[in-house]
C-alpha positions as CSV (number, residue, x, y, z in Angstrom):
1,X,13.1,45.0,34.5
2,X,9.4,44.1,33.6
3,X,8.5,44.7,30.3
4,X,5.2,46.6,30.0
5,X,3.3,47.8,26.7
6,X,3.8,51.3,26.2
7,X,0.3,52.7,24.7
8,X,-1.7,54.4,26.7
9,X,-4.0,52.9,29.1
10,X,-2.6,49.4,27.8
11,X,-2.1,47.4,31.7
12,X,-0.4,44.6,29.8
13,X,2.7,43.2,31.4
14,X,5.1,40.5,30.8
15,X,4.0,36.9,32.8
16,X,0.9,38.3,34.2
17,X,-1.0,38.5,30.5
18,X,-0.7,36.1,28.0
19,X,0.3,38.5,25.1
20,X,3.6,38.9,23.3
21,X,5.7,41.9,23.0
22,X,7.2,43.5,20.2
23,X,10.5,45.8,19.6
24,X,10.0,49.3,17.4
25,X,11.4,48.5,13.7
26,X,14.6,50.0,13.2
27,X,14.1,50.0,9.2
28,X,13.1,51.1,7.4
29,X,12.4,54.0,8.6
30,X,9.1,55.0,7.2
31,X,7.9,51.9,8.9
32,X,9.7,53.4,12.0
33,X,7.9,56.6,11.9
34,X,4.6,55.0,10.9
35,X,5.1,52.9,14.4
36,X,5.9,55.8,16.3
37,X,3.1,58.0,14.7
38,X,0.2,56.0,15.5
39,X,0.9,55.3,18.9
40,X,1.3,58.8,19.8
41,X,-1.9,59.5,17.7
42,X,-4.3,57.9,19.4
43,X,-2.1,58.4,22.8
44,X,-2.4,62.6,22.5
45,X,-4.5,64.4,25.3
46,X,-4.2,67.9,26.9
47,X,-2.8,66.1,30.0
48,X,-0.3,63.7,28.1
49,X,0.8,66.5,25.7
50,X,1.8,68.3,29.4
51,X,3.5,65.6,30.5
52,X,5.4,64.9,27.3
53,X,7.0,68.4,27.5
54,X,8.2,67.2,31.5
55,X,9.0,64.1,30.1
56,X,6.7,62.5,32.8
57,X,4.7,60.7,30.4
58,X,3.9,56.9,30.9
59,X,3.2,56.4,27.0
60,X,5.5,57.1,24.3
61,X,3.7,60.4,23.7
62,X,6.3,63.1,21.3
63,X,9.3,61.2,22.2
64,X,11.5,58.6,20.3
65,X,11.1,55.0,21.5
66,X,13.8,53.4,23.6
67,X,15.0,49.9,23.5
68,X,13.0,49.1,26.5
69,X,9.5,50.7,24.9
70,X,7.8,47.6,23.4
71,X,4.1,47.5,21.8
72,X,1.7,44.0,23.2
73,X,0.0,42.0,20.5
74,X,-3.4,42.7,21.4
75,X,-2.8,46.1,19.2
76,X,-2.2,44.1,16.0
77,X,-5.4,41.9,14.4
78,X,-3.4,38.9,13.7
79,X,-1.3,39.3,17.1
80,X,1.8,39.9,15.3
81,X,3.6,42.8,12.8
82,X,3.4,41.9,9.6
83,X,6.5,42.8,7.0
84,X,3.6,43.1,4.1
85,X,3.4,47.2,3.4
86,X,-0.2,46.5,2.3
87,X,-1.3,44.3,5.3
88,X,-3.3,46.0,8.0
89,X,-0.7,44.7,10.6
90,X,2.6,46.4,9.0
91,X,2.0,48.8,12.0
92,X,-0.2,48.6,15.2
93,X,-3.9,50.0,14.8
94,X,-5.9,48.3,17.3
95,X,-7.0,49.5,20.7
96,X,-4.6,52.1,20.7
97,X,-6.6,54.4,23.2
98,X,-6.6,53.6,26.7
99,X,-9.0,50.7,27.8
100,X,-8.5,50.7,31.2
101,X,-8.4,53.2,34.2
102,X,-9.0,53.9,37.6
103,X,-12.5,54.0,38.5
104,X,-11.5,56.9,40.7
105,X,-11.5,59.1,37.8
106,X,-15.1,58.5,36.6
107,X,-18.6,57.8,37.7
108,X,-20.1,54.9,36.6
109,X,-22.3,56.1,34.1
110,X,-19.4,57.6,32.1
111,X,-17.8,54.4,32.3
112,X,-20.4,52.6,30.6
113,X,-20.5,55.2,27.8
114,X,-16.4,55.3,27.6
115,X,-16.9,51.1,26.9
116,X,-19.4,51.7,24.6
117,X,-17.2,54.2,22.7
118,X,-14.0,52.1,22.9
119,X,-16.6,49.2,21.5
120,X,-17.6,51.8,18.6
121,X,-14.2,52.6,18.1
122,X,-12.6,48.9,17.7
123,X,-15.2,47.8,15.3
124,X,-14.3,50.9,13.2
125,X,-10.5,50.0,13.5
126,X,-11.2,46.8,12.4
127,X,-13.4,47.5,9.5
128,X,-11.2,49.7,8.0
129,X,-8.3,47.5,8.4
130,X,-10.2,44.7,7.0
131,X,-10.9,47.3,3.7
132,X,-7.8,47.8,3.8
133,X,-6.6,44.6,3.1
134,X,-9.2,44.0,0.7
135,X,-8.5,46.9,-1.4
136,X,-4.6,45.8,-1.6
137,X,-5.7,41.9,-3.2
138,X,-7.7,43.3,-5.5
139,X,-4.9,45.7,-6.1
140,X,-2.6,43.0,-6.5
141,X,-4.8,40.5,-8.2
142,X,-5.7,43.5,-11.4
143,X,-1.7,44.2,-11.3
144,X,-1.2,40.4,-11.7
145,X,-4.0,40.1,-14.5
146,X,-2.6,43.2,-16.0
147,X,1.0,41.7,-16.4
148,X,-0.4,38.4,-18.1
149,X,-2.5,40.5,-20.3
150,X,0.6,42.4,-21.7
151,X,2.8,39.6,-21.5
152,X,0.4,37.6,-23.7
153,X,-0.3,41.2,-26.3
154,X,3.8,41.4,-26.4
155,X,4.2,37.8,-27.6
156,X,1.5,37.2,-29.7
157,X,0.7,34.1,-29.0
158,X,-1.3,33.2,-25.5
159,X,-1.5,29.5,-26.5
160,X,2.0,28.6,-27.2
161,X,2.7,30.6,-24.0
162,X,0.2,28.4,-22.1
163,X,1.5,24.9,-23.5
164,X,5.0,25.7,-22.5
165,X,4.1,26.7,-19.2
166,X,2.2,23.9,-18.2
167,X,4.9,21.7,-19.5
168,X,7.3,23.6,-17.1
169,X,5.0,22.8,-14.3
170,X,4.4,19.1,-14.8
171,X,8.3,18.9,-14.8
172,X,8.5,20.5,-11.8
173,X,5.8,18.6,-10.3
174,X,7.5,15.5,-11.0
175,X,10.8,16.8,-9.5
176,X,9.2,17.1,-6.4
177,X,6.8,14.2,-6.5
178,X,10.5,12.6,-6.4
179,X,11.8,14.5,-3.9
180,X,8.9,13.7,-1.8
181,X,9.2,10.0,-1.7
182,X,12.8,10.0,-1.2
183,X,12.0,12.2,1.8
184,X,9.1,9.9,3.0
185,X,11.4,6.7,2.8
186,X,14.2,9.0,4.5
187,X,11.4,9.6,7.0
188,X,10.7,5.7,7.8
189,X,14.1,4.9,8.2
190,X,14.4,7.5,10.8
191,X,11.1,6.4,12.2
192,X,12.2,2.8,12.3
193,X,15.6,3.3,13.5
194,X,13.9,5.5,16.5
195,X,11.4,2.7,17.2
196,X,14.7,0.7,17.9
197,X,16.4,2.8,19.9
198,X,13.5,3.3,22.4
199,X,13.1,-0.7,21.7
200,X,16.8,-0.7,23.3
201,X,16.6,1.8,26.3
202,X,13.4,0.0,27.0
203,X,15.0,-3.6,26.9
204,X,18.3,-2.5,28.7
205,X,16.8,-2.6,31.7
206,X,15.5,-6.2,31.4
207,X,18.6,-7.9,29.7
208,X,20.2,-11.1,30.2
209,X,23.6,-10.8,32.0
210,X,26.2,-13.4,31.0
211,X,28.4,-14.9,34.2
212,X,31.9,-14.5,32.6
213,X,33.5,-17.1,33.8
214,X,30.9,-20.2,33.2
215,X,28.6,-17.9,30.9
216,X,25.8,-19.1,32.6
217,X,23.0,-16.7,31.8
218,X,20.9,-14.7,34.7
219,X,17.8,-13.7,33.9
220,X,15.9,-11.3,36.1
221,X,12.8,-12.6,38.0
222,X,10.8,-10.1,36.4
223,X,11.2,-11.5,33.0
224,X,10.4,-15.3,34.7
225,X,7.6,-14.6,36.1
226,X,5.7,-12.8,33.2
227,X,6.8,-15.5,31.4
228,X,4.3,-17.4,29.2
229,X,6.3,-20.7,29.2
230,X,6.7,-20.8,33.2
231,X,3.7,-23.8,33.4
232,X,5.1,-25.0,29.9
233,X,5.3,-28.9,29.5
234,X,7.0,-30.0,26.4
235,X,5.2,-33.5,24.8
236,X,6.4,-33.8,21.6
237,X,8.4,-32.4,18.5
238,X,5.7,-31.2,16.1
239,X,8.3,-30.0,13.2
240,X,12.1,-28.8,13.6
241,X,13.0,-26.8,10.4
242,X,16.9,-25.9,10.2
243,X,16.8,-24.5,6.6
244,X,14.2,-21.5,8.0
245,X,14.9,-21.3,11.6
246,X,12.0,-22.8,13.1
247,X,10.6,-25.6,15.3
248,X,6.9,-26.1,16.0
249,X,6.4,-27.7,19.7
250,X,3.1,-30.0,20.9
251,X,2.3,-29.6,24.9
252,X,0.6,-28.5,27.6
253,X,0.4,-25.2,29.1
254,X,-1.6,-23.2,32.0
255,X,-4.2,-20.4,31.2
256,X,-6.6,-18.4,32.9
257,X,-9.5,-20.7,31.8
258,X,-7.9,-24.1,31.6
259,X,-5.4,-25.5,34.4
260,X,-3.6,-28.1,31.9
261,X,-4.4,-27.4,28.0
262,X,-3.2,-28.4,25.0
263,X,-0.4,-26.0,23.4
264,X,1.0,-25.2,20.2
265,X,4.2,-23.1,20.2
266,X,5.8,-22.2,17.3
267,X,9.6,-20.8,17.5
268,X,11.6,-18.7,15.0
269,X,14.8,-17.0,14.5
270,X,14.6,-12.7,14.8
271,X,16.5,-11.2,12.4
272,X,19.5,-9.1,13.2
273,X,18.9,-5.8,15.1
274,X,21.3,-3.2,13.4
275,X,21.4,-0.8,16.0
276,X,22.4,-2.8,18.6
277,X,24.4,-5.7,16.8
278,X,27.9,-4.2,17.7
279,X,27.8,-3.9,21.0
280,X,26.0,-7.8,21.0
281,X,29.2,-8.2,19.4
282,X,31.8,-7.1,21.9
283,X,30.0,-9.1,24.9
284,X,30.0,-12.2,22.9
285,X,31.5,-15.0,23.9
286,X,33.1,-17.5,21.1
287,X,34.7,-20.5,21.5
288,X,36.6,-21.8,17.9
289,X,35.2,-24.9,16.4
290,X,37.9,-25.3,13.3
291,X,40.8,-23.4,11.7
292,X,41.8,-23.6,8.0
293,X,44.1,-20.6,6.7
294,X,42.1,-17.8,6.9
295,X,39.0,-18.9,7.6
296,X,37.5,-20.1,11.6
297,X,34.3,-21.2,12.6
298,X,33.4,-20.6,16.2
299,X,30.0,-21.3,18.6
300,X,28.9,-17.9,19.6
301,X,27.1,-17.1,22.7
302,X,25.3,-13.8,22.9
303,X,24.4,-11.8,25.5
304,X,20.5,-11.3,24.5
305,X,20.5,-7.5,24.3
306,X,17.3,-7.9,22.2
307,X,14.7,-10.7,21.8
308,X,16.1,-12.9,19.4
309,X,13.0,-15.7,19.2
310,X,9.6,-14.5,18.2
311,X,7.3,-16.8,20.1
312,X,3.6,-17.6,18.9
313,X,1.3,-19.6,20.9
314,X,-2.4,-21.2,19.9
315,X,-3.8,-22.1,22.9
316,X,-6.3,-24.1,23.7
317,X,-5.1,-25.9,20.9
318,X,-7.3,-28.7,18.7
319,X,-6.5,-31.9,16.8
320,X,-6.6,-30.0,13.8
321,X,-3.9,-27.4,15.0
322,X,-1.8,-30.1,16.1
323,X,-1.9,-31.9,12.8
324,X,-1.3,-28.9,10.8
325,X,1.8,-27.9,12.0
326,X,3.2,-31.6,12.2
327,X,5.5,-32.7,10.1
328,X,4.0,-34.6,7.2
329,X,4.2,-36.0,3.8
330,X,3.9,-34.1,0.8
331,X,1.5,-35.3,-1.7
332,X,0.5,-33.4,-5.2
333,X,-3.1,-33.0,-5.9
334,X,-4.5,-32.3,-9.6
335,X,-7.9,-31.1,-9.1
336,X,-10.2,-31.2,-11.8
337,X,-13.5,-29.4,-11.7
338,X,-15.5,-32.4,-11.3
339,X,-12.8,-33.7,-8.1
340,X,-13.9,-30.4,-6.5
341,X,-16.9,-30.9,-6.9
342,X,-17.3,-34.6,-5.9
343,X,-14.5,-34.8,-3.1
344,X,-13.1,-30.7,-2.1
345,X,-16.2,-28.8,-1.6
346,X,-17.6,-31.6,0.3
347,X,-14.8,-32.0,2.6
348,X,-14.8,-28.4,3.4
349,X,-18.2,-28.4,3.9
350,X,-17.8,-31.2,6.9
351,X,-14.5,-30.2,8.4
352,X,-13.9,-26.5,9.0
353,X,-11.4,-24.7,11.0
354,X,-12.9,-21.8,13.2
355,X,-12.6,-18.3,11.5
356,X,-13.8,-16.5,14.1
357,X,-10.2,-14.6,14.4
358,X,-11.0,-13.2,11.4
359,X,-14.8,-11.9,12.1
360,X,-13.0,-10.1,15.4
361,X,-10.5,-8.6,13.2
362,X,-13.6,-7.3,10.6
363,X,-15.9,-6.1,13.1
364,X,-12.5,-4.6,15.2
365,X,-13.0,-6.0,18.4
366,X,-9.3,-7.9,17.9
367,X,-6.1,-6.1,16.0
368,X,-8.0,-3.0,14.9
369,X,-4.4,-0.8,16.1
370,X,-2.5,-3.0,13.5
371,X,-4.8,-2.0,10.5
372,X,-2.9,-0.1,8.1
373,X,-6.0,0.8,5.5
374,X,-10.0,0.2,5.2
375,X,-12.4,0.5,2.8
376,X,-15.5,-0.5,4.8
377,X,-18.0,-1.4,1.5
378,X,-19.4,-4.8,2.3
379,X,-19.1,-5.9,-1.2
380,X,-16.2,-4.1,-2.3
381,X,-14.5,-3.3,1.2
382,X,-11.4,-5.0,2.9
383,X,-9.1,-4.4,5.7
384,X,-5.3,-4.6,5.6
385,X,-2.8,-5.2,7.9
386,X,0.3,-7.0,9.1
387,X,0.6,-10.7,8.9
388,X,1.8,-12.1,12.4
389,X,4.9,-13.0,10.2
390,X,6.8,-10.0,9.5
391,X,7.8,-8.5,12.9
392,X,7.0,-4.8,11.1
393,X,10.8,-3.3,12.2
394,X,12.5,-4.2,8.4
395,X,10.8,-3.1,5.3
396,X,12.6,-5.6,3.5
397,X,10.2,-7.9,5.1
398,X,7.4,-6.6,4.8
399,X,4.4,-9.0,5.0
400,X,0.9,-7.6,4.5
401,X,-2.5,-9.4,4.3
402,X,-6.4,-7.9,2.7
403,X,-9.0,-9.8,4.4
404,X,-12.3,-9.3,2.4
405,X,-15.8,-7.8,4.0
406,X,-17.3,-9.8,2.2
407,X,-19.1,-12.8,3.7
408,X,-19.4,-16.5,1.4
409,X,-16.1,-15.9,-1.0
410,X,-14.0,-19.3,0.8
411,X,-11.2,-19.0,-1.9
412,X,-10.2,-18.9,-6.3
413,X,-12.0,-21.2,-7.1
414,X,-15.4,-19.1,-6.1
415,X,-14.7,-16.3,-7.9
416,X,-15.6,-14.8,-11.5
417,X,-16.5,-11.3,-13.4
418,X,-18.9,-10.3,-10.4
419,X,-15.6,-10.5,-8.0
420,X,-13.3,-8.6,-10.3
421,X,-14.1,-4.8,-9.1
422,X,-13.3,-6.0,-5.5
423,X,-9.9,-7.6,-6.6
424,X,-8.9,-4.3,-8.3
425,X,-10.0,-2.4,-5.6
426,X,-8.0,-4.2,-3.2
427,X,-5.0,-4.5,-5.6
428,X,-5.5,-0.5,-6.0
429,X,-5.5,0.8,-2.6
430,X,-3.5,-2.1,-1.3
431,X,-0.4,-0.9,-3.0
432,X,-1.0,3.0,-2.9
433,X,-1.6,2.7,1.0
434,X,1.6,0.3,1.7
435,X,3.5,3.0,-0.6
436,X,2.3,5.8,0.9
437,X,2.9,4.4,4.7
438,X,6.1,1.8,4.3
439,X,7.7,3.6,0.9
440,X,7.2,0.6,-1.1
441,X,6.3,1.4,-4.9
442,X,3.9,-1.4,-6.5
443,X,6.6,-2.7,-8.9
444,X,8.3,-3.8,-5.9
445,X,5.8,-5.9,-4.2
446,X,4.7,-9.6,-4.8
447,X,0.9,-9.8,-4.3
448,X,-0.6,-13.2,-5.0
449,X,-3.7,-16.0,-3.3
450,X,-2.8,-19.3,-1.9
451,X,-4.5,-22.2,-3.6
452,X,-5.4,-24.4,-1.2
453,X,-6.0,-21.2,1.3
454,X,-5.2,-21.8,4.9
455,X,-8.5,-20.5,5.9
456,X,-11.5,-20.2,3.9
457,X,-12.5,-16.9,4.1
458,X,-11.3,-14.7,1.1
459,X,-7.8,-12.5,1.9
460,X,-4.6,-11.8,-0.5
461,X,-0.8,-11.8,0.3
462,X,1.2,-8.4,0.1
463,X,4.8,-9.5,0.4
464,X,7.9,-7.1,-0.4
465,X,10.3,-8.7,-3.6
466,X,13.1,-8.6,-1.0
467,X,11.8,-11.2,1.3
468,X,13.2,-14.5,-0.4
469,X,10.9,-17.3,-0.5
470,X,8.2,-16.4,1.8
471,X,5.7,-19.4,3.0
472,X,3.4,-20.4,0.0
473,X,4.9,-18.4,-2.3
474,X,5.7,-21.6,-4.3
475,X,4.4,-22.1,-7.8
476,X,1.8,-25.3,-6.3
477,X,0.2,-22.6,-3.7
478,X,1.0,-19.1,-4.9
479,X,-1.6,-17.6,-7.9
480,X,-0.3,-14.0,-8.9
481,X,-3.5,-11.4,-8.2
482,X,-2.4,-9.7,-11.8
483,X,-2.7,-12.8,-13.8
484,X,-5.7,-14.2,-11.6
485,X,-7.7,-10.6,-12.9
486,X,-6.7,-11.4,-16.4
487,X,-7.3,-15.0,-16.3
488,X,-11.1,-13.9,-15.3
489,X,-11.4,-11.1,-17.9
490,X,-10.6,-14.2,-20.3
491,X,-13.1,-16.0,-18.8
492,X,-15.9,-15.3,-16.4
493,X,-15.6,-19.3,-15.2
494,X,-12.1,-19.7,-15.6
495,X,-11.2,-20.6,-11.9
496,X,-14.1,-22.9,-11.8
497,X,-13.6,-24.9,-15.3
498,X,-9.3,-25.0,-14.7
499,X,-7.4,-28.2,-12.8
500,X,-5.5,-26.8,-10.3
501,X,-2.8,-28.7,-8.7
502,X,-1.4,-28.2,-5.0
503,X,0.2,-30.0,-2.1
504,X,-1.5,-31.4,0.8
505,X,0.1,-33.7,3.5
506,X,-0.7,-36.9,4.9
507,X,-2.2,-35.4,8.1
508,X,-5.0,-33.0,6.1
509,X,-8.2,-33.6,6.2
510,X,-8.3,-33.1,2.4
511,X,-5.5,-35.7,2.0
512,X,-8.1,-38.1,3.8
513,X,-10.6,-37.3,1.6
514,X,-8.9,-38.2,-1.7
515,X,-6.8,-41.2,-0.5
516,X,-10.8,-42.6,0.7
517,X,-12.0,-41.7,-3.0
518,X,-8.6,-43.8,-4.2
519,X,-7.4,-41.2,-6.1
520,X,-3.6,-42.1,-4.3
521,X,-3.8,-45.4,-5.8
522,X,-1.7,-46.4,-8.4
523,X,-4.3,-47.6,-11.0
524,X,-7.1,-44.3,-9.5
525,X,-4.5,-42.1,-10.5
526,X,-3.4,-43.2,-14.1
527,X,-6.9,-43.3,-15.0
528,X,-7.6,-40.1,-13.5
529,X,-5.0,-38.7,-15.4
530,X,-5.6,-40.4,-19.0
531,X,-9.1,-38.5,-18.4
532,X,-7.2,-35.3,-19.7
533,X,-5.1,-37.0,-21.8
534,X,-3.9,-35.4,-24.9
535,X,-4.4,-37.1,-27.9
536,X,-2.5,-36.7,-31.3
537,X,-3.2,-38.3,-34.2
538,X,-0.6,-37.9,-37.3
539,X,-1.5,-38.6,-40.8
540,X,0.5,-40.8,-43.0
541,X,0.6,-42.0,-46.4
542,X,-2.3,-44.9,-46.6
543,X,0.8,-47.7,-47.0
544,X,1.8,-47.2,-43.8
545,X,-0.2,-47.8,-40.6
546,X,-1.3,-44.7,-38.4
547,X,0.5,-43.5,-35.3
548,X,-1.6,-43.1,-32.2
549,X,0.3,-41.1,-29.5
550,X,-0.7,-40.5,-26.0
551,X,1.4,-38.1,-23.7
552,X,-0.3,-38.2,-20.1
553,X,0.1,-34.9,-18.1
């Protein structure tokens, strides 16, 4: 049976007009009557009122409503009943005479005049409904005002009144300022563990397959040739690093541009996927390396549901690339003001690595999907987002860096009192947008500036507390952005007057610098360091000689 509207002259009809229909209102019952009253009002004519005592009537007409009789939302003004007694829509009232006929019953000059009085009419439905409703807020709004007013006469005292209500509201607020960041880290768990899961249907179709016998491992020509390693030739060992997982690889590799170029390829350990670690588990193959008691240690060969190496690539690599990601020795630098100035600022000045990565990520022609906040003020501005580090699936990892707008600031020991409204603008919306976004409150985060930087263009680390130990986060690289900001409230120079000390290894530029100004040398550097040697003299009675002491740093 098609459902039809059942005012008068209404041609609307289930999946042939876009409307909606609704059932008569069972209760209450004045509602009921109010329904059936106006739709016979408007519907009552000599000829309907005849056909209403036949019962041939189209329209509802006299007669009660049947469950098949519905009413189309183009006679309510907000396209729905409302359950409000004062709102307009708590019964139908719009276009409830007929709109539409056969043009066999009229000329076209009374047609014209018919739309122009249905026009007439509508506009006066809707007025009044519109009055309506505007008579019932300010009914309710001088019901409301009356209440408080009484209230307030009853007690005797509005302001006591007041105070204790607002201090019922701020506790509620702050109920539900908790309840929403529970729900919001609730939230990113979901979203992270459904970023897995479609991660793992997409991956399923790609996956290794172990040979169960030889557990040889198959992988499907797809995956070899979109391989980036397919014209890969391994030259040499740059760093191997069992402690975090990594190994840092020098050779040469096939790109668009260059048939045979020099490679670097650095390789580290995934973490653990949760979601799909059990079943990695039961189509693992072990084979037992020792037994003691209770405990067994066994070689385990997985079946690579997931990716389980992050891979990055700097290609064509340079000398300096190579170098820095060789391994070298460690050497501790104590840089004085004047050993900036004299062998530092002069060495950066010569040799500089390319920082045009980070002017593509600024003016967003590289990573601009990645960024997770901007303030775009030249002098105050930065951008955030994810270091290529954290993998952005755990939280507990989370790795964040700010890169500054701000052209000519290479690193701590440039800046003073004119820089500190960009470093608390940074530290400020830093944390509220990785709270707001990744759930992490600020009290939880580590946010500090290498010293020496790896590039020298201004940026600032956002790590999480629960990633152990992450890469310069050592006391000779890592300066806290908290005490850096007090440090210059102290004093405006204070980065530029203090020794700083740091590591550089053998294969730096900067290491070259200092070991050509001597300052590795055994009689360079006890001179350099009795510069800023303390000296303490201690007073004695005049029949013994005086004691001279010297502690070197």
């Amino acid at each position: 049976m098609v459902t039809t509207c059942c005012v008068k002259g209404c041609k609307n009809r289930a999946g042939k007009n876009k409307v909606s229909f609704f059932r008569f209102p069972l209760r209450p019952e004045s509602r009921r009557r109010a329904w059936i009253s106006h739709v016979s009002r408007y519907d009552r004519s000599p000829k309907s009122d005849e056909k209403s005592t036949t019962g041939a009537s189209s329209a509802l007409g006299q007669r009660e409503p049947s469950k098949f009789d519905r009413v189309c939302s183009e006679h309510f003004i907000t396209g729905k009943p409302n359950n409000d007694p004062q709102h307009p829509d708590y019964f139908p009232t719009l276009k409830m005479r007929a709109t539409r006929s056969s043009m066999t019953r009229r000329t076209l000059a009374k047609t014209a005049e018919a739309r122009k009085t249905e026009e007439a009419q509508k506009r006066k439905e809707a007025a009044n409904a519109l009055l309506t409703m505007t008579k019932a807020v300010k009914l309710k709004g001088s019901l409301l005002k009356h209440k408080e007013t009484q209230t307030s006469s009853d007690q005797g005292e509005p302001l006591t009144l007041t105070k204790a209500k607002l201090n019922h509201l701020e506790k509620e607020i702050e109920v539900l300022q908790k309840i929403n960041f529970e729900l919001r880290l609730q939230k990113q768990k979901y979203k992270d563990l459904l970023t897995r899961q479609m991660e793992y249907a997409a991956n399923e179709s790609k996956k290794r397959k172990v040979d169960e016998g030889g557990g040889a491992v198959a992988t499907s020509g797809q995956a070899v040739k979109n391989s980036v390693f397919k014209d890969f030739s391994l030259k040499r060992v740059l760093r191997d690093d069992p402690r975090s997982k990594t190994i840092s690889l020098h050779g040469s590799l096939t790109t668009a541009t260059h048939k045979s170029a020099d490679a670097v390829v650095l390789l580290e350990r995934k973490p653990f996927d949760v979601f799909t670690i059990e079943k990695s588990l039961h189509n693992t193959r072990t084979v037992e390396t020792l037994q003691n008691d209770i405990y067994s240690t066994h070689d385990a060969f997985s079946p690579g549901l997931t990716a389980d190496l992050k891979a990055t690539v700097i290609c064509p690599a340079t000398e300096k690339h190579i170098s820095k990601y060789s391994e070298h020795e460690p050497f501790v630098v104590r840089e004085t003001p004047e050993l900036y100035r004299t062998v530092t600022e002069p060495c950066l000045a010569q040799s500089k690595f390319s920082i045009q990565w980070v002017y593509n990520i600024l003016e967003k022609k590289t990573e601009s999907d990645r960024i997770v906040v901007e303030d775009p003020d030249p002098h105050l501005g930065f951008v955030l987002l994810p270091d290529m580090k954290w993998d952005r699936k755990s939280v507990d990892q989370l790795y964040l860096v700010a890169i500054v707008h701000r052209h000519g600031i290479r690193s701590l020991r440039d800046l003073t009192t004119e820089h500190l409204p960009l470093l608390e603008n940074i530290r400020a919306k830093g944390l509220a947008a990785i709270n707001d976004k990744y759930g992490v409150p600020s009290h939880q985060m580590r946010v500090y500036l290498h010293y020496q930087p790896s590039y020298y263009h201004l940026h600032i680390h956002f790590t999480a507390l629960r990633l152990d130990s992450p890469p310069g986060s050592d006391t000779l690289r890592a300066h806290l952005l908290d005490d850096v900001i007090d440090n210059i409230r102290c004093d405006c120079e204070f980065y530029r007057k203090k020794t700083m000390s740091y590591v550089v290894r053998d294969g730096d530029e900067l290491y070259k610098w200092y070991k050509k100004a001597g300052y590795f040398d055994e009689t360079s550097s006890t001179t350099i360091a009795a510069e800023d040697a303390i000296v303490a003299v201690e007073i004695v009675p005049a029949e013994k000689a005086p004691v001279v002491s010297t502690d070197l740093d």
